[in-house]
KEDOZA-65676 format. One record per residue (C-alpha): residue in one letter; x, y, z. Coordinates in steps of 0.2 Angstrom, whole numbers, padded with zeros to 4 digits, always signed. Layout:
REM residues N
aXYZ
...
***
This chain:
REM residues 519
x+0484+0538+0477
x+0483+0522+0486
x+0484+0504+0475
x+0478+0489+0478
x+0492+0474+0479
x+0478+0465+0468
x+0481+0480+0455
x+0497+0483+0453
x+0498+0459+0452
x+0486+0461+0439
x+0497+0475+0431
x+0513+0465+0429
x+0506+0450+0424
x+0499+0456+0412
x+0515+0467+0407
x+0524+0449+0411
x+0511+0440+0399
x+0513+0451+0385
x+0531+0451+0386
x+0532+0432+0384
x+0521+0434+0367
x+0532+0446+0360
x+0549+0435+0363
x+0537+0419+0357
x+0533+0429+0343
x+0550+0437+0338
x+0554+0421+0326
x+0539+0415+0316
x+0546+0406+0303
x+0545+0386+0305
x+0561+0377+0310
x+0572+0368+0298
x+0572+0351+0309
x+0553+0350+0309
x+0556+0343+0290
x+0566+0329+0293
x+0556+0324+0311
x+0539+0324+0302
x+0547+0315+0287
x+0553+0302+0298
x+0539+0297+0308
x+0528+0297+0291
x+0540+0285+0283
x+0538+0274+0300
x+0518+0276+0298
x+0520+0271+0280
x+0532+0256+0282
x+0524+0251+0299
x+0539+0250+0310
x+0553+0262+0313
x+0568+0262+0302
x+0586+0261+0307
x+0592+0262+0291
x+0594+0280+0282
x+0582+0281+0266
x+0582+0299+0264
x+0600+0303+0256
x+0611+0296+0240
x+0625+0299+0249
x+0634+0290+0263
x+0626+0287+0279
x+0629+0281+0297
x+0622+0264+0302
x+0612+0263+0313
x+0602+0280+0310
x+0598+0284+0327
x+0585+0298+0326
x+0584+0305+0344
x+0569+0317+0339
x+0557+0306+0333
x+0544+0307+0346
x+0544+0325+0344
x+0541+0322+0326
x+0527+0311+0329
x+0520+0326+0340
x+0522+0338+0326
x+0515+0325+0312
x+0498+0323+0324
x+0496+0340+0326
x+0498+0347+0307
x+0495+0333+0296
x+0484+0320+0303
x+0473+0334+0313
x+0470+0345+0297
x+0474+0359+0308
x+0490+0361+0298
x+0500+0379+0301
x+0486+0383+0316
x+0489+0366+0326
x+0508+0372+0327
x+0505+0388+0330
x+0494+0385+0344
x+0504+0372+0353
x+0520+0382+0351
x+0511+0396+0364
x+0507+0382+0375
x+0523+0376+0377
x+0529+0394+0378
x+0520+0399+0390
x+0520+0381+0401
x+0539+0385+0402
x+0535+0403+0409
x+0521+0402+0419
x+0530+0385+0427
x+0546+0397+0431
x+0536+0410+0438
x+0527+0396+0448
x+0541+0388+0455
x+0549+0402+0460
x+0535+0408+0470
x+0533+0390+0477
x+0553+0393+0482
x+0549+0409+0490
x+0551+0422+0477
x+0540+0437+0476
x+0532+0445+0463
x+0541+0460+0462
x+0556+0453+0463
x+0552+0442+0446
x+0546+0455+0438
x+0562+0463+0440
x+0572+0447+0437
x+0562+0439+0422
x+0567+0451+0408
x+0589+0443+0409
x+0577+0424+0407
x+0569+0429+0393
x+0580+0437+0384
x+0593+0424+0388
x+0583+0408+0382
x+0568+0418+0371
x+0578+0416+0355
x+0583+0400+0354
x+0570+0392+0363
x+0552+0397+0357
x+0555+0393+0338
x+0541+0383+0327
x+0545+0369+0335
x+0560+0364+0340
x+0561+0348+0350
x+0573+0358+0363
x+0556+0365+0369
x+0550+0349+0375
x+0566+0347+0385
x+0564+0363+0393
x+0545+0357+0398
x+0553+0343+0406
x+0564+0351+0414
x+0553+0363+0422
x+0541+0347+0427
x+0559+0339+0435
x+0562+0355+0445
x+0544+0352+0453
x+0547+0334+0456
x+0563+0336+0466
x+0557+0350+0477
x+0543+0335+0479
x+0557+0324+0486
x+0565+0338+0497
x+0548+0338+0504
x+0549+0322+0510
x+0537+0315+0497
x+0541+0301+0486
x+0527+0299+0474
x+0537+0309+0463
x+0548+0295+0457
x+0533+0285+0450
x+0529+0299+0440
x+0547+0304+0436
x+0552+0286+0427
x+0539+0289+0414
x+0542+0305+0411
x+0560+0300+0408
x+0557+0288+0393
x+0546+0299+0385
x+0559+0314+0386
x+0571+0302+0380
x+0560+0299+0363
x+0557+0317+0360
x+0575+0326+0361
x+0593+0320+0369
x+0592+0334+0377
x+0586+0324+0390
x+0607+0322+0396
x+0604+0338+0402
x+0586+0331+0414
x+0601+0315+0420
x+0612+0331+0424
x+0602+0341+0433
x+0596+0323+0444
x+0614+0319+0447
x+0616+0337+0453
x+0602+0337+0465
x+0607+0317+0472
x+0625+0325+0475
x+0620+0338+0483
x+0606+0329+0494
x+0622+0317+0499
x+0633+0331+0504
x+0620+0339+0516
x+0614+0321+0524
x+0633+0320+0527
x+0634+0337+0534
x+0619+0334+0546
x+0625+0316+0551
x+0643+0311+0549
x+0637+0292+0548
x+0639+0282+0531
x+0627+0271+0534
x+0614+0288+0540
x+0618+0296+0524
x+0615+0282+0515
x+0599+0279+0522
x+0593+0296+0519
x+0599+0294+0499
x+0598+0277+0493
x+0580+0281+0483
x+0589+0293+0474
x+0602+0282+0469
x+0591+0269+0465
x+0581+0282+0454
x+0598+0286+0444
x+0599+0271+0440
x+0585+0265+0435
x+0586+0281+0423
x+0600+0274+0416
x+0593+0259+0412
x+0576+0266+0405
x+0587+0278+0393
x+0586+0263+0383
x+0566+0260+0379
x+0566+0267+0364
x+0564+0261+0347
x+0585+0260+0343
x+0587+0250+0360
x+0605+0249+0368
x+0608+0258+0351
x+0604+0276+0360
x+0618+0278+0373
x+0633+0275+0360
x+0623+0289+0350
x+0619+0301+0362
x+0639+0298+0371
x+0645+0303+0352
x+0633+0319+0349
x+0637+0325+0367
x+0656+0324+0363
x+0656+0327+0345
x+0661+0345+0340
x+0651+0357+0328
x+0660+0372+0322
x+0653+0377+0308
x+0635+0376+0318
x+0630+0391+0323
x+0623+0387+0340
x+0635+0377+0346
x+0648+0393+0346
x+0652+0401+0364
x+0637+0413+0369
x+0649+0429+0370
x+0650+0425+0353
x+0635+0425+0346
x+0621+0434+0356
x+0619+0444+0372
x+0635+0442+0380
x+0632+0457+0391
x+0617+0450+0398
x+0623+0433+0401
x+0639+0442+0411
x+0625+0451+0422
x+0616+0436+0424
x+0631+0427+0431
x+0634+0442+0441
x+0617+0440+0449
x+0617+0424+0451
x+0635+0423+0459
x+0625+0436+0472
x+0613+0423+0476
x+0623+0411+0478
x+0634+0421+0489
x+0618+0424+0497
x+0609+0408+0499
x+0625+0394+0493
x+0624+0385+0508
x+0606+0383+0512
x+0601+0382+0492
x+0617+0369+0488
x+0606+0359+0473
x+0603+0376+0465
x+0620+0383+0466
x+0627+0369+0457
x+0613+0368+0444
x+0616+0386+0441
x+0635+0384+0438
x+0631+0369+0426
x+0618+0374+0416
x+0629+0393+0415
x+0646+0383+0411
x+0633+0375+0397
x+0629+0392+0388
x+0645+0398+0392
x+0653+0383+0381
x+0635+0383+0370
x+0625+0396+0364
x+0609+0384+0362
x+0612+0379+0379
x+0606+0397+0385
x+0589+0391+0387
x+0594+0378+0398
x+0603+0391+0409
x+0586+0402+0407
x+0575+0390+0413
x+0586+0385+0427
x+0591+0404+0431
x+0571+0409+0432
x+0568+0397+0442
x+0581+0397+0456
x+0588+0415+0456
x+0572+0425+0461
x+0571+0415+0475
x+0590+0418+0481
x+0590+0437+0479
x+0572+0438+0489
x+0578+0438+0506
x+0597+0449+0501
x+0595+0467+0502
x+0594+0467+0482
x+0576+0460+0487
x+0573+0470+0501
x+0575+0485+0489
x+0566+0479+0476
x+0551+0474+0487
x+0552+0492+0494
x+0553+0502+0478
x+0537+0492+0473
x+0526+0497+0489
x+0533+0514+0488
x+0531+0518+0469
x+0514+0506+0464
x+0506+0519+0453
x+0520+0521+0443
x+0524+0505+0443
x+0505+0499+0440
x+0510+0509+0423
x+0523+0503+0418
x+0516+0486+0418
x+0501+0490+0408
x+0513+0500+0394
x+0525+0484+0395
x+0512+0474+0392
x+0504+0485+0377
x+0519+0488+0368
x+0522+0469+0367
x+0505+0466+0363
x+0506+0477+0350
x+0523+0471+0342
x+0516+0454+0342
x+0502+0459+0332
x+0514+0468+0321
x+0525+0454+0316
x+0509+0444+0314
x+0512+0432+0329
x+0497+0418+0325
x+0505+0416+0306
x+0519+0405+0302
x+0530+0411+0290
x+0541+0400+0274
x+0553+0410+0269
x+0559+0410+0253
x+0570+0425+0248
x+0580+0438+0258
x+0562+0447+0258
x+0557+0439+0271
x+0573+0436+0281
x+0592+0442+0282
x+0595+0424+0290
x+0602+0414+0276
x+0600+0397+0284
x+0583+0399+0283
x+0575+0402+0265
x+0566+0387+0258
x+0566+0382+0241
x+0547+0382+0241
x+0546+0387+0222
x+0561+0376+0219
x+0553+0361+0225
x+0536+0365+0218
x+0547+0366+0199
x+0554+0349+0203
x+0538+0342+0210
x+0528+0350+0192
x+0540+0343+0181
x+0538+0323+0191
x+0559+0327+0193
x+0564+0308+0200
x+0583+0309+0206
x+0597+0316+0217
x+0597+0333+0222
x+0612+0341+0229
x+0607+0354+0243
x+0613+0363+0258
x+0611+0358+0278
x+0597+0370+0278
x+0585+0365+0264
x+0588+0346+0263
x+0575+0343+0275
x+0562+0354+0267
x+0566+0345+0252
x+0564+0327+0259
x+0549+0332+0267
x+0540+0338+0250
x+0550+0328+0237
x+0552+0311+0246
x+0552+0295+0237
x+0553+0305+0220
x+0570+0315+0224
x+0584+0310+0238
x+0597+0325+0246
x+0613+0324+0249
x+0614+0329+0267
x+0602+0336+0279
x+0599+0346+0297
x+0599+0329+0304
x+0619+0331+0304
x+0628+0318+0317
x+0612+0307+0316
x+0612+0300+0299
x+0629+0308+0291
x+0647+0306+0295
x+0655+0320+0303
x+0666+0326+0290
x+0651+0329+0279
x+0644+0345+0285
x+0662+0354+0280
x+0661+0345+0261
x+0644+0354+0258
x+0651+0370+0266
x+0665+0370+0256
x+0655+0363+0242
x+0642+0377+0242
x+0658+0392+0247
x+0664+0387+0229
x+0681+0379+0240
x+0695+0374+0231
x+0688+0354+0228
x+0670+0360+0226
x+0671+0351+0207
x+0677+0337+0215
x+0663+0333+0226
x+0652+0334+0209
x+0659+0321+0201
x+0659+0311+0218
x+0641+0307+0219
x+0627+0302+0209
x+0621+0319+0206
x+0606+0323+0195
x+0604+0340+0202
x+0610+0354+0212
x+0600+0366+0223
x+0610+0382+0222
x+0605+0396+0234
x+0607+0415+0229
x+0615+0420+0242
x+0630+0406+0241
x+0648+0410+0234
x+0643+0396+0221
x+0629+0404+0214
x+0638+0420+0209
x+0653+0405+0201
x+0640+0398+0191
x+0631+0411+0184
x+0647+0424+0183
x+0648+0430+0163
x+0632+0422+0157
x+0635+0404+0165
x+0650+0400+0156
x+0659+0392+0170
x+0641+0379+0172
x+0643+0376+0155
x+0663+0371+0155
x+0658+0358+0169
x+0642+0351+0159
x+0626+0358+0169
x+0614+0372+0165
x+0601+0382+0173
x+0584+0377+0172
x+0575+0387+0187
x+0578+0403+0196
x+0570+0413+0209
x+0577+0426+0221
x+0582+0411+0233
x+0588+0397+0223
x+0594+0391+0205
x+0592+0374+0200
x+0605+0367+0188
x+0605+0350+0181
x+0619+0342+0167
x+0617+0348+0151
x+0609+0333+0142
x+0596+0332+0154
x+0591+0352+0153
x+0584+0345+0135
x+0570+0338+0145
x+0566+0349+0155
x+0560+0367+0153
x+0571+0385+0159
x+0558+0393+0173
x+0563+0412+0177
x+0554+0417+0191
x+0566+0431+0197
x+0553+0444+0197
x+0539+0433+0205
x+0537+0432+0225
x+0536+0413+0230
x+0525+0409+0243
x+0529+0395+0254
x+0516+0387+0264
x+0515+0374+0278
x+0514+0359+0278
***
């Protein structure tokens, strides 16, 4: 049976395509940070100018509050809220971002010299590298992985000879700034490609004043960034922040452990295999990819977040690597030898994935809000939680957990202010992070923090050491400090001191399934 080329393309594309919808779809459920970005730029749109100061939390705060996301939140508040499109508008520009990063990988690798058989084979390690963490609903990491993808295009632009790229590269730059630090990574890669672009006019011309001439635009362009890193709301502000988030260490952050750690350490080892083969292959004619890939590997090495970085990076430079090896001569030969089957194979790729993305639902947001929905702790909302408080015109501090505060500051906001938040380094002092943990564990001073703050009420989730403290043999231990139940559901309690619970009504909804809804 003879195949057309144009066949067996359309064949794995369209296994390719579905593929990318089933690792967009895999995570559904809206991300914990959207809260506190849309929170922020609302309270900007209400006061008229942006705040530097936090007004969100009763307990201690950094001064200035410089949020580095708040661009993206802008982005996010436009599309759900001011749009009316609401669940649909973030659904639908999550799957644009999605598949910009994937279809620009695949297109700059082609542009490099990849084929399409060897991507094919290729892609699977990307997506199952950066999938997880990157296609969330939203994270503002997925705008920095659009920029990057639009910064591997303009430098191959300047390798070109070209140079319009810079004029579009400054602007570029300050938006990226707005919308997510991640942008240090964008200053990485473009003191990556000038060092490299140095060492090989050096090689070709032994002349300083030669190799000078062939680079100075780039070193004009760096630091022209570096000045433009500071148009932004916070002014000189920024750079003191981002230096400190860069350097500041998270161990009790999930993401910011060692990859082997967390997820996929298998495939991240053969992804440095292969790429450690294309450098051996290509390192000296592809010297601004080699080192890109040994940076932005060393950065999920060190951070698991940092994989989608390596993904992006890995997508696009490595197909083009193994092409001409005798890895891609194989590859390229099995396809024109075995297009039938592979024709196939594509098409039941491509349908499976279909069909799990349909499964789990992938045009429809989910708020969780019990371990019904999802084994993931740090992501159950206290949707009926907040919709007691918000019923009862509760006015206050609420005690609650990194992963709800957000949600609550989002729904709740003038009325009720949290004592910490997602936000983390950007408005709170290092050491508070550990207090709620400990706090929320039950610890050994967990009383202590109680008494420290203005609390009006805590948050208590199910699933937390302190929930099963406080209700162990029928609440007495609640009682002995002074507070008392007055709402529970499979995700959350509410508690509140005892001469307040006067006023306020016992809600059991244990039985009940809460449905949370976005916005």
């Amino acid at each position: 049976m003879n195949l057309s080329s144009r066949i067996l393309a359309w064949a794995i594309g369209f296994g390719l395509l579905g593929a990318v919808l089933a690792v967009g779809s895999k995570n559904m459920i809206v991300d914990l940070d959207l809260f506190h970005e849309m929170a922020l730029y609302r309270q900007m749109e209400n006061e008229g100018q942006m705040p530097t100061s936090d007004a969100f939390a009763y307990t201690p705060t950094i001064e200035p509050v410089v949020h580095h996301e708040w661009a993206t939140g802008a982005v996010l508040y436009f599309v759900t809220v001011k749009s009316g499109w609401g669940s649909t508008g973030l659904i639908v520009l999550k799957y644009i971002l999605t598949f910009f990063v994937c279809v620009g990988c695949f297109v700059y690798a082609r542009r490099r010299g990849a084929s399409l058989a060897v991507f094919a084979v290729l892609a699977p390690f990307a997506l199952n590298l950066g999938g997880w963490m990157a296609f969330n609903n939203i994270r503002a990491q997925l705008f920095t992985l659009c920029f990057l993808i639009l910064l591997f295009f303009l430098l191959d632009q300047d390798r070109r000879g070209k140079r319009w790229w810079i004029a579009a590269w400054l602007p570029i730059f300050v938006v990226w700034a707005n919308m997510h630090g991640g942008v240090v990574s964008g200053m990485g890669i473009l003191g990556v490609y000038c060092f490299a672009r140095l060492i090989e006019a050096w090689s070709e011309t032994k002349s300083i004043g030669m190799t000078l001439q062939r680079v100075w635009h780039l070193i004009a362009v760096g630091m022209a960034t570096l000045l433009l890193l500071n148009l932004n709301p916070y002014g000189w502000d920024y750079t003191p922040y981002l230096v400190r988030a860069v350097r500041m260490k998270r161990p009790l952050i999930l993401e910011w452990q060692p990859i082997w750690e967390i997820r996929l350490p298998i495939i991240y080892g053969f992804s440095v295999l292969i790429a450690l083969y294309g450098i051996w292959c290509r390192g000296k004619e592809s010297l601004f990819e080699s080192l890109a890939l040994v940076l932005t590997a060393y950065l999920a090495a060190k951070h698991y977040r940092h994989g989608s970085l390596y993904a992006v990076t890995w997508a696009c430079f490595v197909p083009p690597m193994i092409q001409a090896s005798g890895v891609g001569l194989s590859i390229e030969g099995l396809f024109r030898k075995y297009r039938p089957q592979i024709a196939v194979v594509g098409i039941a790729i491509g349908l499976v994935a279909i069909g799990f993305a349909i499964n789990v639902k992938f045009w429809k947001l989910q708020v969780p809000t019990d371990d019904t929905y999802s084994k993931l702790n740090d992501v159950i909302y206290p949707a009926g939680a907040v919709d007691y408080l918000r019923e009862q015109n509760f006015q206050g501090n609420l005690f609650v957990p990194f992963s709800t505060g957000a949600f609550v500051e989002w729904n709740l906001y003038p009325n009720v202010k949290v004592s910490f938040d997602s936000r983390y380094e950007v408005a709170y002092p290092p050491a508070a992070l550990e207090e709620n943990n400990e706090f929320y564990n039950a610890g050994e001073n967990w009383r202590d923090t109680l008494a420290k703050y203005d609390t009006h009420a805590i948050l208590v989730p199910q699933a937390r050491r302190l929930a099963e403290e406080l209700e162990k043999n029928d609440g007495e231990l609640a009682s002995e400090i002074g507070w008392k139940c007055i709402y529970r559901d499979r995700g959350h309690s509410l508690y509140v001191p005892v001469q307040r619970a006067e006023e306020l009504p016992y809600v059991d909804r244990s039985h009940e399934t809460i449905v949370g809804v976005f916005p």
